[in-house]
Residue frames as qw, qx, qy, qz and C-alpha x, y, z in Angstrom:
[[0.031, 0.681, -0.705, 0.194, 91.40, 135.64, 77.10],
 [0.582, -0.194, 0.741, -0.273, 90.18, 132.59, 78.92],
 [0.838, 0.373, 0.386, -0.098, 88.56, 130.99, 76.00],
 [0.585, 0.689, -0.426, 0.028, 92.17, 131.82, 73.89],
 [0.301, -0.566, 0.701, -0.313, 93.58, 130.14, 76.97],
 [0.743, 0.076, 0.599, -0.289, 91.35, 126.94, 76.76],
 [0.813, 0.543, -0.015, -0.209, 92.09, 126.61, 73.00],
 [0.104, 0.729, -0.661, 0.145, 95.61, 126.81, 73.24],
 [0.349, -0.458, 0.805, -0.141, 95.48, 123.86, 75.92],
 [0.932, 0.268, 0.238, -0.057, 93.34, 121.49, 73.26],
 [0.701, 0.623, -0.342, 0.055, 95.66, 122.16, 70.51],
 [0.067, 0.651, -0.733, 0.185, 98.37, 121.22, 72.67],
 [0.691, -0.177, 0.646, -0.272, 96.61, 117.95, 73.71],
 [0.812, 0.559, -0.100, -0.133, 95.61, 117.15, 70.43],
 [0.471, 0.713, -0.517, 0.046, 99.21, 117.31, 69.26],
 [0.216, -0.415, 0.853, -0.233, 100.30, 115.16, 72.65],
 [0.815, 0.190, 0.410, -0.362, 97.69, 112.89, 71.88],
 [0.741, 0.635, -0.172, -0.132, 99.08, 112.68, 68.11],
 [0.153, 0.519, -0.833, 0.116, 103.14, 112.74, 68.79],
 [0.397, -0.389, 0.752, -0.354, 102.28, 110.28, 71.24],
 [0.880, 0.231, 0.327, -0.255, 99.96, 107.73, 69.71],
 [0.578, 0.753, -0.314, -0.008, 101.94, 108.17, 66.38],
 [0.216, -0.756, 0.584, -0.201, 105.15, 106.69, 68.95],
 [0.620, -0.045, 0.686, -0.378, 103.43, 104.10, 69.96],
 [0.888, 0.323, 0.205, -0.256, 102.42, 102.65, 66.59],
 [0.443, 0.683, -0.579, 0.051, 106.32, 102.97, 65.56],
 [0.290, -0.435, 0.802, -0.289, 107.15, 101.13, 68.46],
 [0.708, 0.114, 0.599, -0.356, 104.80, 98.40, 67.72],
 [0.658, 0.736, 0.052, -0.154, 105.54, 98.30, 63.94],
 [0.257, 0.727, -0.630, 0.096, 109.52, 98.48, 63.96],
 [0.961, -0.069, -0.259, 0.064, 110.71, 94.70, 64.71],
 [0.567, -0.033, -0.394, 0.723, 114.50, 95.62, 65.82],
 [0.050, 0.499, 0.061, 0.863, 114.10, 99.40, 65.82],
 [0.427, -0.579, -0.534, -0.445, 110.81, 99.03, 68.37],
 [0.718, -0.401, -0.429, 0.373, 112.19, 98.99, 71.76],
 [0.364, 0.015, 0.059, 0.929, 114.59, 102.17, 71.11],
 [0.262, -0.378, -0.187, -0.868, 111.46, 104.64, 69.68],
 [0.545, -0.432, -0.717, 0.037, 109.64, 102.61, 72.29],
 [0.439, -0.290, -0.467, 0.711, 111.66, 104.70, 75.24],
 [0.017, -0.194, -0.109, -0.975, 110.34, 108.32, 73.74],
 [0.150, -0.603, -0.692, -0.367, 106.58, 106.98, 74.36],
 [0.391, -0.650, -0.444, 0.477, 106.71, 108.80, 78.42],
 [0.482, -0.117, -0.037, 0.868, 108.27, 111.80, 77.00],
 [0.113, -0.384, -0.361, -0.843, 105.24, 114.02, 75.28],
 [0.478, -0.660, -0.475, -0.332, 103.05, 112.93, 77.94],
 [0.667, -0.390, -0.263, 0.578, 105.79, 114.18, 80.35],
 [0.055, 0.065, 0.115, 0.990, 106.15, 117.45, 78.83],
 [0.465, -0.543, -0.399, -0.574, 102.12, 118.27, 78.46],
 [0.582, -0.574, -0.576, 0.017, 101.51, 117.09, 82.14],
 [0.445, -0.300, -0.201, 0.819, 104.58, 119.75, 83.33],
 [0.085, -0.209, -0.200, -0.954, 103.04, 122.43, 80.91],
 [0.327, -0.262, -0.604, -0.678, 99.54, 121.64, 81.38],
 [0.541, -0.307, 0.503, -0.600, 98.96, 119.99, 84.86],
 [0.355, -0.126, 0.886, -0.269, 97.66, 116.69, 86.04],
 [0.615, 0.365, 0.541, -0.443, 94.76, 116.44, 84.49],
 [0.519, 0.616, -0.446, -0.390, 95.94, 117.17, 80.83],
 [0.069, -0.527, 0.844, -0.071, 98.61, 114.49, 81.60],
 [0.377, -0.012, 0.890, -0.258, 95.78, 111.80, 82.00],
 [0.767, 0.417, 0.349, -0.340, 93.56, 112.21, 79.82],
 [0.234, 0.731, -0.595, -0.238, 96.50, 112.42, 77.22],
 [0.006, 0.487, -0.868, 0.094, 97.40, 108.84, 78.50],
 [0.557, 0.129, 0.704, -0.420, 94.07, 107.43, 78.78],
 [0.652, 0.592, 0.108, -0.461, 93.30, 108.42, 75.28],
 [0.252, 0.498, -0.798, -0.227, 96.51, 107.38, 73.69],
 [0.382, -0.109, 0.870, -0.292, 95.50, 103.95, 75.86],
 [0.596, 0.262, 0.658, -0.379, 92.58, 103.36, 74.23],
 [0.265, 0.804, -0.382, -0.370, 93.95, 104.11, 71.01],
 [0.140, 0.527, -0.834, -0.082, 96.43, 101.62, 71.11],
 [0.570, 0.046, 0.742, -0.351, 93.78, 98.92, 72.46],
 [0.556, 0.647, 0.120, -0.507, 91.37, 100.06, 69.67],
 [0.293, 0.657, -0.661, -0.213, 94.49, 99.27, 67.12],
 [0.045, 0.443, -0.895, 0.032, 95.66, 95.88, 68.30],
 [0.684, -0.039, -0.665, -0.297, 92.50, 94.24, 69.55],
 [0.726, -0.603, 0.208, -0.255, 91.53, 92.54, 72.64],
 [0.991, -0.059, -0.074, 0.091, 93.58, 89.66, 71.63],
 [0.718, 0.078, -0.283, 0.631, 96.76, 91.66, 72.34],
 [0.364, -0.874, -0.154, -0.281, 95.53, 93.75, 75.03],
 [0.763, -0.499, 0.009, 0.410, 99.07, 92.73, 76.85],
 [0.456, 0.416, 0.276, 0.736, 100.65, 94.75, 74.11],
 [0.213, -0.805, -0.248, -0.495, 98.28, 97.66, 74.94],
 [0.751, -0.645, -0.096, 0.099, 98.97, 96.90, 78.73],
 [0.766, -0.063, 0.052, 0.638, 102.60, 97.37, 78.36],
 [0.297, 0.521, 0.195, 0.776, 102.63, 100.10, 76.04],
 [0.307, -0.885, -0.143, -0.319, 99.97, 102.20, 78.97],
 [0.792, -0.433, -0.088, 0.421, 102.64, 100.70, 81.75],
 [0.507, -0.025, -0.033, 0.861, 105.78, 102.71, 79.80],
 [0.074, -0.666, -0.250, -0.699, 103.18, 106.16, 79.14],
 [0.601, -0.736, -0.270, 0.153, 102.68, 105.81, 82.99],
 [0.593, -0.126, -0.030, 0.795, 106.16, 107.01, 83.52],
 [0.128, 0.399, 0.127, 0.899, 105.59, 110.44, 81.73],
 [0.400, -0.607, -0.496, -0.475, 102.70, 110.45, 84.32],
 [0.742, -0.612, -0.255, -0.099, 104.81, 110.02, 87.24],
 [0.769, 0.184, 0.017, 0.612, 107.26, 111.51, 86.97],
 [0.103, -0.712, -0.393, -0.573, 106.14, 114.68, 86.84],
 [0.666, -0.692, -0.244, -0.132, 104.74, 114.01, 90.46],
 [0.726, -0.569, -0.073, 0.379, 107.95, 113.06, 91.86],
 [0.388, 0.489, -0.074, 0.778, 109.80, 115.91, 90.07],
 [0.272, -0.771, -0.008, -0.575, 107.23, 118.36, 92.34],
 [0.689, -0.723, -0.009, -0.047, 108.50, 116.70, 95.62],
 [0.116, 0.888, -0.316, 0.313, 111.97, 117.64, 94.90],
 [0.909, -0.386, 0.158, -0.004, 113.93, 114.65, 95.80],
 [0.281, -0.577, 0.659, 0.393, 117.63, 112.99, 95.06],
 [0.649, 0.390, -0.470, -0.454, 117.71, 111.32, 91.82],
 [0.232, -0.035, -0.972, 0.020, 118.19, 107.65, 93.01],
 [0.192, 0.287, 0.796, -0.498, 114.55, 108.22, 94.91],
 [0.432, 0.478, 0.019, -0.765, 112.97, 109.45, 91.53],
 [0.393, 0.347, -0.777, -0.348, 114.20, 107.25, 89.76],
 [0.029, -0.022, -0.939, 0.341, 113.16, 104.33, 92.55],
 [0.342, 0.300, 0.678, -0.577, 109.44, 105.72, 93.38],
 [0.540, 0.401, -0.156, -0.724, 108.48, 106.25, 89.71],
 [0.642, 0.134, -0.727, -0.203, 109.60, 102.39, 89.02],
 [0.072, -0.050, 0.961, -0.262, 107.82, 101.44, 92.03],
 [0.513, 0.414, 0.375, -0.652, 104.88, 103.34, 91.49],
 [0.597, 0.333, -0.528, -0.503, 104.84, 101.98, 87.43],
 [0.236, 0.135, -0.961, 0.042, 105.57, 98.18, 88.91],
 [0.299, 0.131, 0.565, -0.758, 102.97, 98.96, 91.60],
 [0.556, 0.388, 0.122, -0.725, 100.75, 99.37, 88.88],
 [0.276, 0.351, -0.857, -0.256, 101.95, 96.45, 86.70],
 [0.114, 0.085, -0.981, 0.133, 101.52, 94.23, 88.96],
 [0.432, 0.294, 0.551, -0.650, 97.94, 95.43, 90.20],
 [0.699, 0.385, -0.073, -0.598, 96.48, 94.92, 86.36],
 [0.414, 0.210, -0.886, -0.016, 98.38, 91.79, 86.20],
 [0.253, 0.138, 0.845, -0.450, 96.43, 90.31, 89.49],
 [0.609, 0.358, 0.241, -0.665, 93.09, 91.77, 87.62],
 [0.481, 0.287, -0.724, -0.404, 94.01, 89.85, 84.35],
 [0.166, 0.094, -0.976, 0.105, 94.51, 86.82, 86.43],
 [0.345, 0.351, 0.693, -0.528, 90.82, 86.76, 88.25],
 [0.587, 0.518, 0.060, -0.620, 89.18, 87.91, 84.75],
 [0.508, 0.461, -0.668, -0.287, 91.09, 85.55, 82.09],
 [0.995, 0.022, -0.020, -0.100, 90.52, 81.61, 81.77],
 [0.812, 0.369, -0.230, 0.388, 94.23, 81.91, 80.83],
 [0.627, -0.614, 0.058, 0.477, 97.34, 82.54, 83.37],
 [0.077, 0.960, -0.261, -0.068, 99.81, 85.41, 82.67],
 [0.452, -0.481, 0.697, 0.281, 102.40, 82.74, 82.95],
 [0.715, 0.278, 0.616, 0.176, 100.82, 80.39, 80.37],
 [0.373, 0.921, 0.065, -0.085, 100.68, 83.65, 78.15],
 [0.067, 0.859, -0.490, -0.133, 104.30, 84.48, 78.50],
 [0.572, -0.230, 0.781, 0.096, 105.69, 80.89, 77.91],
 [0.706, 0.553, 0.439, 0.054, 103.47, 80.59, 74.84],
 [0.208, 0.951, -0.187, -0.130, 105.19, 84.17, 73.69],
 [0.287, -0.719, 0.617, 0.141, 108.79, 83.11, 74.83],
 [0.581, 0.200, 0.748, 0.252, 108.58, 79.27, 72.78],
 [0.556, 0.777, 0.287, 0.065, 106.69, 80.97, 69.68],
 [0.247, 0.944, -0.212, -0.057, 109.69, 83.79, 69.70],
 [0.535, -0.530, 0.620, 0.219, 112.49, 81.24, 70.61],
 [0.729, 0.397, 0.545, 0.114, 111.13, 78.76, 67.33],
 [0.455, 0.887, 0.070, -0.035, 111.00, 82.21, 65.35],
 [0.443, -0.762, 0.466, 0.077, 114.39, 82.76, 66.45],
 [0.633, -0.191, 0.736, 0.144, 115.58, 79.40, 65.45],
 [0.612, 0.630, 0.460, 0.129, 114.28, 79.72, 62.14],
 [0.269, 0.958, 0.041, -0.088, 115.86, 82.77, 61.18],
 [0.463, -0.571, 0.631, 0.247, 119.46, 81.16, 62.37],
 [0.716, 0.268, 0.608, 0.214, 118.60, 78.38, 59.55],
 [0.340, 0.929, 0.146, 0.030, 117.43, 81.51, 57.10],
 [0.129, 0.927, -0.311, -0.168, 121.12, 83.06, 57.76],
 [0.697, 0.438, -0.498, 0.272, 123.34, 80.00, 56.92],
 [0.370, -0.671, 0.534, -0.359, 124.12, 79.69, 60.53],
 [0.373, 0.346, -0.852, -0.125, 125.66, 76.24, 60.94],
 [0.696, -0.167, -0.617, -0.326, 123.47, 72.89, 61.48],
 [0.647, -0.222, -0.661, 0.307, 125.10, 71.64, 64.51],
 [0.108, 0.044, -0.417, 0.901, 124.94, 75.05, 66.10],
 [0.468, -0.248, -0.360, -0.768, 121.35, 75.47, 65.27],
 [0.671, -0.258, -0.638, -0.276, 120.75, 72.07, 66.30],
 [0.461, 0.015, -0.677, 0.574, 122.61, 72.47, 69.89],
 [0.223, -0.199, 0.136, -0.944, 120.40, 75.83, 70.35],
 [0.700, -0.162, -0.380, -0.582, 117.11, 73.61, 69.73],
 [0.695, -0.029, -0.715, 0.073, 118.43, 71.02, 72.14],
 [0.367, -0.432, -0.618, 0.545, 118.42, 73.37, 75.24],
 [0.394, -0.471, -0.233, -0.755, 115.10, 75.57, 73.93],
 [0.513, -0.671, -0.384, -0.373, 113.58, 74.08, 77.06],
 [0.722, -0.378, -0.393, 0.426, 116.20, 74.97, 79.58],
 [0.181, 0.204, 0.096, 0.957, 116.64, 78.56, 78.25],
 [0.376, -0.704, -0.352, -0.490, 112.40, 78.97, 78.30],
 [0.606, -0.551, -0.519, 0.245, 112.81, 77.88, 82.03],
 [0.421, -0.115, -0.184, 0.881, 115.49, 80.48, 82.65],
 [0.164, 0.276, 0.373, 0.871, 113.84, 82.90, 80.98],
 [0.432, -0.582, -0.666, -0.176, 110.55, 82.45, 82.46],
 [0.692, -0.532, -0.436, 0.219, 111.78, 82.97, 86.02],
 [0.404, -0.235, -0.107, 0.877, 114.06, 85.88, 85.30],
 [0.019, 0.772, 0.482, 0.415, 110.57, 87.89, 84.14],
 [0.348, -0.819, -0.354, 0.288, 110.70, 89.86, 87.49],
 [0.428, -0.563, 0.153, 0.691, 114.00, 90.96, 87.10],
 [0.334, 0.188, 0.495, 0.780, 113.80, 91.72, 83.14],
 [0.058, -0.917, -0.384, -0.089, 110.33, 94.05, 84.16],
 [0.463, -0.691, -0.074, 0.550, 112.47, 95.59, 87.25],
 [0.493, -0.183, 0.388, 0.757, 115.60, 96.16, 84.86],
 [0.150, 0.694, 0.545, 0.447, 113.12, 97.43, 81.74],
 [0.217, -0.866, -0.389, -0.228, 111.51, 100.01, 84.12],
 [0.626, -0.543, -0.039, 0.559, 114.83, 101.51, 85.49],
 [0.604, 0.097, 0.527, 0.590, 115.76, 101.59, 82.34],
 [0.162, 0.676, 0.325, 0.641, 112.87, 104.11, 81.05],
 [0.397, -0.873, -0.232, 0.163, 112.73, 106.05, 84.09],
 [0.733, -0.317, 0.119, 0.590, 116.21, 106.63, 83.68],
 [0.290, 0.049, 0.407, 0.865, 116.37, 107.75, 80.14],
 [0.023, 0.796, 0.381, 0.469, 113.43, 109.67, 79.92],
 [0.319, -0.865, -0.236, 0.308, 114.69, 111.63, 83.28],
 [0.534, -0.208, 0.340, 0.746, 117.48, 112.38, 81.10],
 [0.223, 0.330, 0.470, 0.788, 115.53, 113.71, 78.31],
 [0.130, -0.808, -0.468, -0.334, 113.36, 115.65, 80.36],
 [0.041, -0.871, -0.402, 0.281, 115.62, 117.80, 82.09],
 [0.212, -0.234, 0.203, 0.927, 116.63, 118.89, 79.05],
 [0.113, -0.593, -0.673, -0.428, 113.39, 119.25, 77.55],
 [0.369, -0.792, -0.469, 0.126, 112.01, 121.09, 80.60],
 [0.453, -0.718, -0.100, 0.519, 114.75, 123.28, 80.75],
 [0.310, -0.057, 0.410, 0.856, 114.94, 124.64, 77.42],
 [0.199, -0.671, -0.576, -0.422, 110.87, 125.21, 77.85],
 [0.087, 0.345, -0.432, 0.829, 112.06, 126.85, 80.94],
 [0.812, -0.256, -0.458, -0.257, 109.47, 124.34, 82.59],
 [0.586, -0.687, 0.384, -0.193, 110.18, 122.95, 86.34],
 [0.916, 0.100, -0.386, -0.033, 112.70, 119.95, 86.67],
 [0.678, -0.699, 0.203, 0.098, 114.82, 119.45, 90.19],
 [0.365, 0.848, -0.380, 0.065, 118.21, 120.24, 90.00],
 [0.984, 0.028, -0.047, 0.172, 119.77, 116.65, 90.36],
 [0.437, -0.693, 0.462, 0.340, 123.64, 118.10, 90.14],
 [0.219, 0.518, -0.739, -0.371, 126.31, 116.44, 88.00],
 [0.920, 0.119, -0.106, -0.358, 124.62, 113.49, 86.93],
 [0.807, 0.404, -0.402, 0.154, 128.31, 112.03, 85.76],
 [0.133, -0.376, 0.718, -0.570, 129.10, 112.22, 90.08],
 [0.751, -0.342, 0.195, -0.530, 126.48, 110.00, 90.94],
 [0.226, 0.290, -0.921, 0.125, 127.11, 106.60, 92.90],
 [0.704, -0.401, -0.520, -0.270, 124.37, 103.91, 93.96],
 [0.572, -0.687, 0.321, -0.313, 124.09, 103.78, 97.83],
 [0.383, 0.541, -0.748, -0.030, 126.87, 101.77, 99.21],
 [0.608, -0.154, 0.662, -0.410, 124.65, 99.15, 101.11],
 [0.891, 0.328, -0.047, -0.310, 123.07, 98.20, 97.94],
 [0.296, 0.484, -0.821, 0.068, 127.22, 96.05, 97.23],
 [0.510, -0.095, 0.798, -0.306, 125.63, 93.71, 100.51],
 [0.743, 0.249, 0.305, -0.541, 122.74, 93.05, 98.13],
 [0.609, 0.632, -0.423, -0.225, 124.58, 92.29, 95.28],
 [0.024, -0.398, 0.898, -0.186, 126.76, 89.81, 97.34],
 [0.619, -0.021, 0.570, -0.540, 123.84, 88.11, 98.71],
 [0.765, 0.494, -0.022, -0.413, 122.54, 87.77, 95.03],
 [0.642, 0.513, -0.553, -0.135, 125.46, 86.00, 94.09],
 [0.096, 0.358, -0.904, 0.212, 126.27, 84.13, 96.55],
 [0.664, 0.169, 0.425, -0.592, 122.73, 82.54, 96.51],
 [0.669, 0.531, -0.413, -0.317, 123.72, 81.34, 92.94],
 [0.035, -0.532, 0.822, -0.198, 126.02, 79.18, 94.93],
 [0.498, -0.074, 0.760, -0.411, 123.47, 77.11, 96.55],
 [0.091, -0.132, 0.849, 0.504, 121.87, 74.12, 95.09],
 [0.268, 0.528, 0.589, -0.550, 118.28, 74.93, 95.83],
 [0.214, 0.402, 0.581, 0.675, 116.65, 75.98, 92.58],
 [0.157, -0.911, -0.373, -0.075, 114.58, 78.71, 94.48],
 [0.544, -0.619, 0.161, 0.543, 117.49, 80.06, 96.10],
 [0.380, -0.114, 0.487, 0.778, 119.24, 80.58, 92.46],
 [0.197, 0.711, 0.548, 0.393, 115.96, 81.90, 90.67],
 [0.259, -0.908, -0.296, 0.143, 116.26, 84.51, 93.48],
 [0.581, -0.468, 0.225, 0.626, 119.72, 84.92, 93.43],
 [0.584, 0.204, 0.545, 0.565, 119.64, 85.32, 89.58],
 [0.004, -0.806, -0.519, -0.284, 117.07, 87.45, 89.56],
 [0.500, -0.796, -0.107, 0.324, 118.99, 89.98, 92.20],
 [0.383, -0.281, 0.269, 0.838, 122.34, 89.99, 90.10],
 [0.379, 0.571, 0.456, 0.568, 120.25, 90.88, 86.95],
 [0.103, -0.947, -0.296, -0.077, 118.70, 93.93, 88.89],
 [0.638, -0.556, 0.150, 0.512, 122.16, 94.76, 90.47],
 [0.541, 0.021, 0.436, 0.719, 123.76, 94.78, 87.15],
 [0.138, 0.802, 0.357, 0.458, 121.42, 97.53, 85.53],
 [0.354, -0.914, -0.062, 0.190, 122.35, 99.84, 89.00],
 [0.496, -0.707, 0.154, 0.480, 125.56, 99.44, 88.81],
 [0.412, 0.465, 0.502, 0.602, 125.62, 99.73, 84.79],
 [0.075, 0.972, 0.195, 0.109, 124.29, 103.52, 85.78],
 [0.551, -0.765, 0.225, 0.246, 126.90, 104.04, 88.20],
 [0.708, 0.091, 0.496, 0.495, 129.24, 102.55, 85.64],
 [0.337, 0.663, 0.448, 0.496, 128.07, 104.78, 82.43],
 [0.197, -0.972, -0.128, -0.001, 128.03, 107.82, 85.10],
 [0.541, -0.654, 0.326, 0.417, 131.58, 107.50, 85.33],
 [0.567, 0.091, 0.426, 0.699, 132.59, 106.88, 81.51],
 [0.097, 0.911, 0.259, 0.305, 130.56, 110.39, 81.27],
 [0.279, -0.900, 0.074, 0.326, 132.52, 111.78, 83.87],
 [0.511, -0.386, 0.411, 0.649, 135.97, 110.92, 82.19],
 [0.426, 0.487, 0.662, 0.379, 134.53, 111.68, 78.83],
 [0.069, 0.901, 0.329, 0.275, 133.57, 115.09, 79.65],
 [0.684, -0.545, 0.267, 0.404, 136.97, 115.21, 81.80],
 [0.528, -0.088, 0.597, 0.598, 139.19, 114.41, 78.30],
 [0.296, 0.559, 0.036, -0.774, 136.64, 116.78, 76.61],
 [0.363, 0.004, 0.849, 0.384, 135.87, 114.34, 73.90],
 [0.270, 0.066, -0.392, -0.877, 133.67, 115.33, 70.77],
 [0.594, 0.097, 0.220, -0.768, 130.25, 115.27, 70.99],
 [0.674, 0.504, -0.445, -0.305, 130.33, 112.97, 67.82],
 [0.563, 0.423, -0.709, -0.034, 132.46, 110.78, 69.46],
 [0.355, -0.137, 0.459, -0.803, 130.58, 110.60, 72.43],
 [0.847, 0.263, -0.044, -0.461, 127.29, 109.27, 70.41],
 [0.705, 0.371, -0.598, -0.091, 129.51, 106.48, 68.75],
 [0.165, 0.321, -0.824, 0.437, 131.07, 105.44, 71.94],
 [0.368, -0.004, 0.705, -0.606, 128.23, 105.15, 73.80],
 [0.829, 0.292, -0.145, -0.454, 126.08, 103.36, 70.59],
 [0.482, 0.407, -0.759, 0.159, 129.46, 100.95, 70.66],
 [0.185, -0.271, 0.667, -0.669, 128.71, 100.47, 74.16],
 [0.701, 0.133, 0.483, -0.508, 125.06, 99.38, 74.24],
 [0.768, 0.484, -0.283, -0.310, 125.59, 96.96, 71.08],
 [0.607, 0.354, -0.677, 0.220, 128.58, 95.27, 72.16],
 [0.761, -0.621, -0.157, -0.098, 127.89, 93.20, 75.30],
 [0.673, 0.036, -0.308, 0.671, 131.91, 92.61, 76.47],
 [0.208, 0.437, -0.039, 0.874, 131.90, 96.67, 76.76],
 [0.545, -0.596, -0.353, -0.472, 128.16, 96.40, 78.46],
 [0.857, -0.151, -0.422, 0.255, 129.83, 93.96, 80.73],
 [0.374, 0.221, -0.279, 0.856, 133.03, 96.51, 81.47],
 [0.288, -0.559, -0.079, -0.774, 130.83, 99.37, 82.12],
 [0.811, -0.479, -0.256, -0.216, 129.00, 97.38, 84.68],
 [0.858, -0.168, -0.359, 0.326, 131.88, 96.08, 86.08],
 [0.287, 0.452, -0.197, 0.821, 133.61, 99.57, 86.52],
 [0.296, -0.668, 0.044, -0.681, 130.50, 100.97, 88.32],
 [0.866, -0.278, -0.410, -0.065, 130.77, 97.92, 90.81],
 [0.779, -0.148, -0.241, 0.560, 134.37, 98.40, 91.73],
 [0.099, 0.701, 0.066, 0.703, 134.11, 101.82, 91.82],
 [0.645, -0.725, -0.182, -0.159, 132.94, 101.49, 95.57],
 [0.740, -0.509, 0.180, 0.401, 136.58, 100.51, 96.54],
 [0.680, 0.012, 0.161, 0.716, 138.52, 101.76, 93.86],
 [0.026, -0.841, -0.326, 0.431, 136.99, 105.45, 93.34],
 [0.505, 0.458, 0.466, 0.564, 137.64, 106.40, 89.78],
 [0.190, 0.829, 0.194, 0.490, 136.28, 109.80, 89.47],
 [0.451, 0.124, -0.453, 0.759, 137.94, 110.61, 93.19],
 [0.365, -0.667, -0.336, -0.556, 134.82, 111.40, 94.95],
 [0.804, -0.248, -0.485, 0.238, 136.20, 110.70, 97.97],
 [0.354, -0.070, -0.005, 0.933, 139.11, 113.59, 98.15],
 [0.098, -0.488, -0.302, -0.813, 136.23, 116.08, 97.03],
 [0.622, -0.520, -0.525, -0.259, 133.95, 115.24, 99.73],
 [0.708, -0.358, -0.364, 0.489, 136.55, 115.11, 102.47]]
């Protein structure tokens, strides 16, 4: 029995080891496409670590890790580094399912504990490498901005627009540079989010643990976090260039929160007006393609605080 037990839990690593590696090279291989199959990478090693325990869960992630190293090479070991960063998630998740919290603190300690860790193998880079983590990303961001530019020429995109792009490449890099923090932050919200989504249905159709969060399409960010957001913009005001990197950096993070809050509410009315599944998917693929809509969304979940859309207010009371 014990040794049909112990086979059982290889073949099931194996196979997390396989889906999971097998993710990872799509993600790293698909040029648009990569980012999207990217989000699934947390999800096998999130299931295996709930079936399997703690230990499966790591070695699952260590091996995929070295996998993907093995593949790419030292010379894009930040690749590798990334890729372990989003597998971390399925790793820690897990953890803060078992302590049975609210879903804005699962969501919060698993992207602090993944940043946590970011940022520690980012300090180690910096003391082992000849080269800065900044100089790295700047080289990346200019090589993909050029590539960029080229490809505008490639579609017939007009001269003077081309040329206007090329004329403030080095005021975009700056931006760009300086809003890293917030495009990590935003990133990691981002998979935490959607993979807590797909795991608890996953988990609950394996009949697996996963805390019972409520209506997802009731939830509202805390209503201190509006101060922060003010702050953030009204820091943009000032004429300090530190002051605005910070500020900038604040709305970006803001805007992903209240983009849940936002999306939580075109679920609620959506599932309110009973709309088709089908038309569900489209709406919400229309959504994440078309910034203006992105924009809305966001903007709904913002004003929501004062204008109370779904009437959470009356329930409560």
């Amino acid at each position: 029995m014990t040794h049909i037990a112990h086979g059982k839990t290889y073949k099931d690593v194996m196979v997390a080891i396989a889906v999971t590696t097998l993710i990872s090279m799509a993600a790293l291989h698909f040029t648009v496409l990569g980012p999207f199959v990217g989000l699934f990478i947390p999800l096998p090693i999130l299931f295996y670590r709930s079936k399997l325990g703690r230990s499966s869960g790591l070695l699952i992630l260590t091996t995929v890790s070295l996998f993907v190293t093995a593949f790419v090479g030292l010379k894009s070991i930040g690749t590798a580094a990334f890729l372990f960063e989003v597998g971390l998630v399925g790793l820690i998740l897990p953890e803060v399912f078992e302590m049975n919290l609210s879903v804005e603190k699962t969501v919060g300690i698993t992207a602090g504990g993944v940043l946590t860790t970011g940022t520690v193998i980012l300090a180690l880079y910096t003391l082992l490498s000849t080269t800065s983590p900044w100089a790295v990303a700047a080289s990346y961001l200019e090589k993909s901005a050029k590539l960029a530019l080229a490809m505008y020429r490639e579609m017939d995109v007009p001269e003077e627009k081309v040329n206007m792009l090329a004329q403030s490449l080095d005021g975009i890099l700056y931006i760009m540079l300086r809003i890293i923090p917030a495009v990590m932050i935003v990133a990691t919200l981002f998979v935490v989010w959607s993979n807590l989504l797909l795991a608890r249905f996953v988990l609950r159709s394996k009949e697996l643990f996963c805390p019972d969060f409520g209506r997802l399409n009731q939830w509202k960010a805390p209503e201190h976090l509006v101060w922060v957001a003010i702050a953030s913009g009204v820091l943009l005001l000032f004429g300090h260039p530190g002051l605005k990197i910070i500020g900038i950096n604040g709305v970006i993070v803001m805007m992903m929160i209240y983009f849940f809050q936002g999306i939580a509410i075109v679920s609620f009315y959506f599932e309110k007006k009973q709309f088709p599944r089908l038309l569900r998917v489209l709406l919400y693929g229309l959504i994440a393609v078309q910034q203006p809509l992105l924009l809305v969304v966001v903007a709904v979940g913002f004003f929501d605080i004062w204008i109370d859309f779904r009437r959470t207010r009356k329930v409560e009371s």
